[in-house]
N, C-alpha and C positions, 0 to 999 in steps of 0.2 A: 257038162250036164249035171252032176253032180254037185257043184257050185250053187247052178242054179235052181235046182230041186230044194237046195238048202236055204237060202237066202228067200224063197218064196213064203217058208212058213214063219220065218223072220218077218218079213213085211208085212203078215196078215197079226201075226201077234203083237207089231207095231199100231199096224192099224186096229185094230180092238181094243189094247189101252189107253191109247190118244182117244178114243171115243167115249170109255171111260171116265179119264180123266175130264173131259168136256162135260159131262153129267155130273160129273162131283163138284166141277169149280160152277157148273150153273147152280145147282140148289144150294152150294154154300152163298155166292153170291148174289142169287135173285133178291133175300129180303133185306141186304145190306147193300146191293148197288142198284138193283132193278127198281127198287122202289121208295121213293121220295116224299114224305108230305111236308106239305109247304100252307102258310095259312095265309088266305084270301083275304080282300077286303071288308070282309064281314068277320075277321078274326074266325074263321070257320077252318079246319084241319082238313087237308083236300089231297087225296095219295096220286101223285103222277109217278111215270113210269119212265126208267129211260132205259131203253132196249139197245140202241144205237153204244153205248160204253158199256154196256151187261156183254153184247154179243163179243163186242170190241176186247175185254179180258179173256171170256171164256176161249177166244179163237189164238190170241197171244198164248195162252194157256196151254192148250193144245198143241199149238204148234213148238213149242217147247219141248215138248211132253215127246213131239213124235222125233225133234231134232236127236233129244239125248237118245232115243232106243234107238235110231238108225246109223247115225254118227259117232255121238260122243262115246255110248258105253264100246261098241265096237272096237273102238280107238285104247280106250281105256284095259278094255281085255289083254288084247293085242300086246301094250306095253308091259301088263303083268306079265305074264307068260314069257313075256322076253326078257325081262329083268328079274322075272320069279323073286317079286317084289311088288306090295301093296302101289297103284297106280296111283302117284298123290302127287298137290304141286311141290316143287323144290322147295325148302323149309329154308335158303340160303339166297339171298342177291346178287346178281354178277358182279362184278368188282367196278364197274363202271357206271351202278345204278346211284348209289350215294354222291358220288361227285356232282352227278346230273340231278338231282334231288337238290343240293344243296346249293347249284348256279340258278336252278329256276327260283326254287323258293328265293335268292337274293335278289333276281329280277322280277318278278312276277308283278310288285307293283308299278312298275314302269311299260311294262308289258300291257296292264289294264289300263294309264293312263294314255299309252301310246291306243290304242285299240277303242274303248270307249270314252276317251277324251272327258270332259265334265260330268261325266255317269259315272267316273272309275271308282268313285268314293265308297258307292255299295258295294263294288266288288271288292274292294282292298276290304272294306270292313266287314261285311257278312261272309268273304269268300276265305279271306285274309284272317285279318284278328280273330273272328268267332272260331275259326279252324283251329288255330294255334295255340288258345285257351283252352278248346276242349283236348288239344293231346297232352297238352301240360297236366291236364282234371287225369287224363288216363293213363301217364304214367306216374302222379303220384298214387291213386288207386292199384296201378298193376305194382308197386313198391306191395301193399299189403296184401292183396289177393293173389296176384302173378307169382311175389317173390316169395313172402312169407306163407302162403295159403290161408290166410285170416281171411272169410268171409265177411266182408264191411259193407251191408246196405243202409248205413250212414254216414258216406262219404261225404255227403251233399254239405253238413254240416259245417267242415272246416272252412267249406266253398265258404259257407252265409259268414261263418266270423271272420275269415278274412276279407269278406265285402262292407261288415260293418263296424271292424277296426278300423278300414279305410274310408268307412263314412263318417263317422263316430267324431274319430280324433281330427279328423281334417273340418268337420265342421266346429268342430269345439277349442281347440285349440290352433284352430288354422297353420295347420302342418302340413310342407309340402309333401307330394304324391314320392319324391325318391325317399323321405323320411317315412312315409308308411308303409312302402313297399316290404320294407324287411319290417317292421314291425308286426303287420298282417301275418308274415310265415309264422314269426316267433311266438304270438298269443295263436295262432290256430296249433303250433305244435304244442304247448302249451296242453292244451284241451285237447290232444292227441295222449300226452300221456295218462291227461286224468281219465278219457274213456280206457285206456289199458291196463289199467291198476284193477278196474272191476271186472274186466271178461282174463284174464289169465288165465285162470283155469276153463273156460268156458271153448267150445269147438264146433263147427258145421252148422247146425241149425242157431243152438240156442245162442250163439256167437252173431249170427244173424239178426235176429230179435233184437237181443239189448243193442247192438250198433242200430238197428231200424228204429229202435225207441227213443233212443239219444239223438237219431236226426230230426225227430219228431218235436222231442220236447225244445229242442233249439230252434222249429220253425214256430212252437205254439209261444215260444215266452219271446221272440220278435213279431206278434202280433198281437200281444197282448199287454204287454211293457211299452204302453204307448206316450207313457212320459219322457224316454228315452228313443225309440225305436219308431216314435209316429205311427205305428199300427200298421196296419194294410195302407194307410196311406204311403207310406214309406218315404226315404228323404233324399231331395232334391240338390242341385248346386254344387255338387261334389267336387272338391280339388282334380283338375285335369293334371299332365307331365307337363312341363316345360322344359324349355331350352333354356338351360345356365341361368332360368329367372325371366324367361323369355315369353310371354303367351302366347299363344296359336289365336288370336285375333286380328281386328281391322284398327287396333287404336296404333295412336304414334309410339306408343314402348311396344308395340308387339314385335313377333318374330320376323316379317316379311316387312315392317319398315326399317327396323334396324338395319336389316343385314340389304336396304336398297332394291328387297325383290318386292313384287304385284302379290296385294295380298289373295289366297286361295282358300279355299275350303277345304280343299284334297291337303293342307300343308298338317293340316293335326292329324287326319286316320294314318299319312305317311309318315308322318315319324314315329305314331303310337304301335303301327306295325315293327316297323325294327326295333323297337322298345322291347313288345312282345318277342319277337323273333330272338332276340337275345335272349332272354330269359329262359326261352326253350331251349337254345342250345348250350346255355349254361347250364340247364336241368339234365338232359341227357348226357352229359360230360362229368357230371356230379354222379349220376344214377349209374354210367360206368364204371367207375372208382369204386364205389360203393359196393357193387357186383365183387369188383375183386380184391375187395379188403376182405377181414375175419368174419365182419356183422354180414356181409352178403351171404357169404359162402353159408354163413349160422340160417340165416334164412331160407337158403334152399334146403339146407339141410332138414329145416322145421318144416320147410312144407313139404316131403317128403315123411318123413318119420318121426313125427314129436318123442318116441320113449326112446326109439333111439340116438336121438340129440341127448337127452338127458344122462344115457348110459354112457357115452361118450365125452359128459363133463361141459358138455355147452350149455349156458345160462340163458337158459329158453325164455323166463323172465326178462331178463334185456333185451335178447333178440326179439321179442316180441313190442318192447314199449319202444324201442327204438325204430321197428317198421312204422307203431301208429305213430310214430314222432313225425318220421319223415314222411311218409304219404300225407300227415295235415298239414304240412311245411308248405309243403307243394301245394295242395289246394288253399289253403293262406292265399299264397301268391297269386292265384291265379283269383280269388276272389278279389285280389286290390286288381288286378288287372280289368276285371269285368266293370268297375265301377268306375273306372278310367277309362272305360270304351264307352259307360253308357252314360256318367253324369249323374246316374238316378239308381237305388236297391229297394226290391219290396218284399217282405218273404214271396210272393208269387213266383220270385227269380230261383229261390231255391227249394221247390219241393220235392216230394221223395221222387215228381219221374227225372228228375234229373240224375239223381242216385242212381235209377235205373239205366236211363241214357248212359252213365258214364260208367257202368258196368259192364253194359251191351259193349262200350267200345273197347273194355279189355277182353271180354272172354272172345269174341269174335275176331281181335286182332292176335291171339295167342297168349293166355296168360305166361308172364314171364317175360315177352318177348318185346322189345322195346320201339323198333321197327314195324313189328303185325299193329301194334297198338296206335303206332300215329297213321298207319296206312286207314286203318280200320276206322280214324278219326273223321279223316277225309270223306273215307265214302260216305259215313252215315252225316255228317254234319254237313257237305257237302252236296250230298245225294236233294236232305233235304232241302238246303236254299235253291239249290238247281228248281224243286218240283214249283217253287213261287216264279219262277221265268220262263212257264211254258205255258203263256195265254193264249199262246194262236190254236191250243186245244177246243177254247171257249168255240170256234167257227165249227168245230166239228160236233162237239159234245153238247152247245146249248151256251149263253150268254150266264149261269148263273154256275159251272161248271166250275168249281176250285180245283186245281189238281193238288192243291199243298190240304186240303183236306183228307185226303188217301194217307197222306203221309207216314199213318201210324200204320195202318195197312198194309201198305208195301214193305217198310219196316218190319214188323212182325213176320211177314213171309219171305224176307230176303234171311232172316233168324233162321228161320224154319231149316232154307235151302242149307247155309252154309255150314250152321250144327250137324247136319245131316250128312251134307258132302266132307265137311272138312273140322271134324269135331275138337280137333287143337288147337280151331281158328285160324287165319288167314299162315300167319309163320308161327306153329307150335313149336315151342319155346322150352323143353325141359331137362335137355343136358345142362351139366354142371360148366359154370364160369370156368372153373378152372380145372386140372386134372395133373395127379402127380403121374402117370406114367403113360404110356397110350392108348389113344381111343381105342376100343372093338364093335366091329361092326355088331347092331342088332339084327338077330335072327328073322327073317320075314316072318314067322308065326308069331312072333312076341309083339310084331310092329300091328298085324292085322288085329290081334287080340285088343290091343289096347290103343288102336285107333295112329 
């Protein structure tokens, strides 16, 4: 009886914030989903209404909202109390998640061509390459903001020079794609350290700023440097990879006559995926070294305690020009990578929401952590090519219904949730690489305290 006495005023205090919450996500979203104008054939602005997807969130909404106060927090209590310890996910992977990680990622494009046969091409490439570029963007950003704590909303930057070193030179001097690969890293680290010569003293905000400025003025002088750069038109034709000198075409020297096989379509996104795919995991094999060399450890240290790096005789000046080295090293690369997926660079490809995209995927995957960061890649890059392959919404919600329109939407509020649930991001990431003696446990007050 007692159980049940209790659990009643549970259920009613369930049910009043779920009803709540139903009030708050209608008025937030009536005049941003409820209501549509659309112009007629008289160019006339005409407000329609769609209630049918308005009701359809606020009820999602809802029932969310009553899931976690009846289930999850319970759940949640329950394990505090018993571990007398902040109720969080595991910040660690089983031993048997990497192996299985790194078999599917080797099969996954055979998996798409075995599954959607002649279609597999988007999937390798929007599902595949886009994916694997943006973790490559997110761990060389989590190198400066993860590792070092330099706040960089000019990331985006090294992306555009190493896309238009690999345009530049490939159309100018017709140099192949393995000859510009590394050249793309070397000139965007390059302009890595020339951006860190001027913010060295600089920290938190105003560190922000001049990198936000420096991504700026590099998207305004490739749109305006149109003797070089073609302007917003941008340039076309761009050196693709080959095989030992091989095209991924239909003529007689291409790849699939040589070698006696039918030629395909799917034969360039598939070999440009394990292209990519290597590069990643040569990046992540690099980026673990680097952890447990001097320059890593100097960078936890700097993101930690800059005066006390310095009182300790670490060369906070290197450790610094050497994070913006390698985090533009990295975005280099993956710039020559994007212009090898697409053919085509226009600054449209680089403005600052991409800075922002690829910030969103370190802070949300665990700054530091090199794992949260590619998981977190997936979801968001992944999440959204998913929301352009759910048309059979249109039979429910209306024939003009986009769902990859929400996209920013959802985005924004799935921020919202996991800052709020999991404010370290997915695997918070801030013990030390390495440690001269043994770990001790943190205090459960000091873990609630600081999240």
């Amino acid at each position: 009886m007692p159980d049940e006495a209790a659990a009643r005023p549970n259920l009613i205090r369930a049910l009043r914030e779920t009803a709540v919450t139903a009030l708050l996500a209608f008025g937030l979203f009536l005049p941003l989903i409820g209501f549509n104008t659309v112009q007629n054939i008289r160019n006339e602005l005409v407000l329609e209404t769609r209630w049918p997807l308005l009701l359809a969130i606020v009820a999602i909404l809802a029932g969310l909202r009553f899931l976690h106060l009846v289930v999850v927090a319970p759940l949640m209590a329950e394990r505090a109390r018993a571990s007398s310890r902040p109720a969080t996910l595991p910040t660690t992977l089983p031993s048997w998640a990497m192996p299985a990680v790194i078999g599917f990622v080797l099969i996954y494009p055979l998996l798409a061509m075995l599954i959607a046969g002649p279609g597999a091409g988007k999937w390798i490439d929007n599902f595949g390459i886009q994916i694997l570029i943006y973790v490559l963007l997110g761990w060389g950003l989590n190198i400066v903001v993860g590792l070092a704590g330099l706040l960089d909303l000019g990331y985006v930057a090294f992306y555009a020079i190493g896309a238009y070193t690999c345009a530049l030179l490939g159309k100018q001097f017709d140099l192949s794609f393995w000859m510009l690969l590394p050249l793309a890293g070397i000139l965007a680290a390059f302009w890595g350290v020339l951006l860190g010569f001027p913010v060295l003293r600089l920290r938190g905000d105003y560190l922000a700023v001049v990198t936000l400025a420096f991504g700026e003025i590099i998207r305004l002088v490739l749109i305006n440097w149109k003797d070089v750069t073609q302007g917003s038109a941008g340039i076309g034709g761009l050196p693709r990879p080959t095989f030992f000198g091989l095209p991924f075409n239909a003529s007689p020297d291409g790849f699939a006559a040589r070698l006696g096989l039918e030629f395909s379509p799917l034969h360039r996104p598939l070999f440009l995926y394990y292209v990519v795919l290597a590069v990643v995991v040569l990046t992540a094999i690099v980026i673990g070294r680097l952890r447990q060399l001097p320059v890593g450890r100097a960078w936890e240290a700097l993101r930690e305690d800059e005066i006390a790096c310095r009182s300790l005789g670490i060369n906070t000046t290197n450790a610094k020009l050497a994070a913006f080295a390698s985090g533009a090293f990295f975005g280099g690369l993956a710039g020559a990578l994007f212009t090898a997926r697409q053919g085509f660079i226009s600054p449209e490809s680089v403005n600052f929401s991409e800075s922002a995209l690829i910030l969103a995927i370190v802070v949300l995957g665990g700054m530091g952590s090199t794992v949260g960061v590619a998981i977190a890649a997936v979801v968001i890059i992944g999440g959204t090519e998913l929301l352009r392959e759910l048309g059979f919404l249109k039979q429910i919600f209306g024939a003009e219904f986009d769902p990859a329109q929400y996209r920013m939407l959802l985005f924004g509020f799935a921020m919202v949730l996991i800052i709020a649930w999991k404010p370290r991001g997915f695997i918070g990431m801030r013990e030390p690489t390495l440690v001269l003696k043994r770990r001790k446990a943190i205090d459960a007050e000091l873990r609630e305290e600081h999240g």
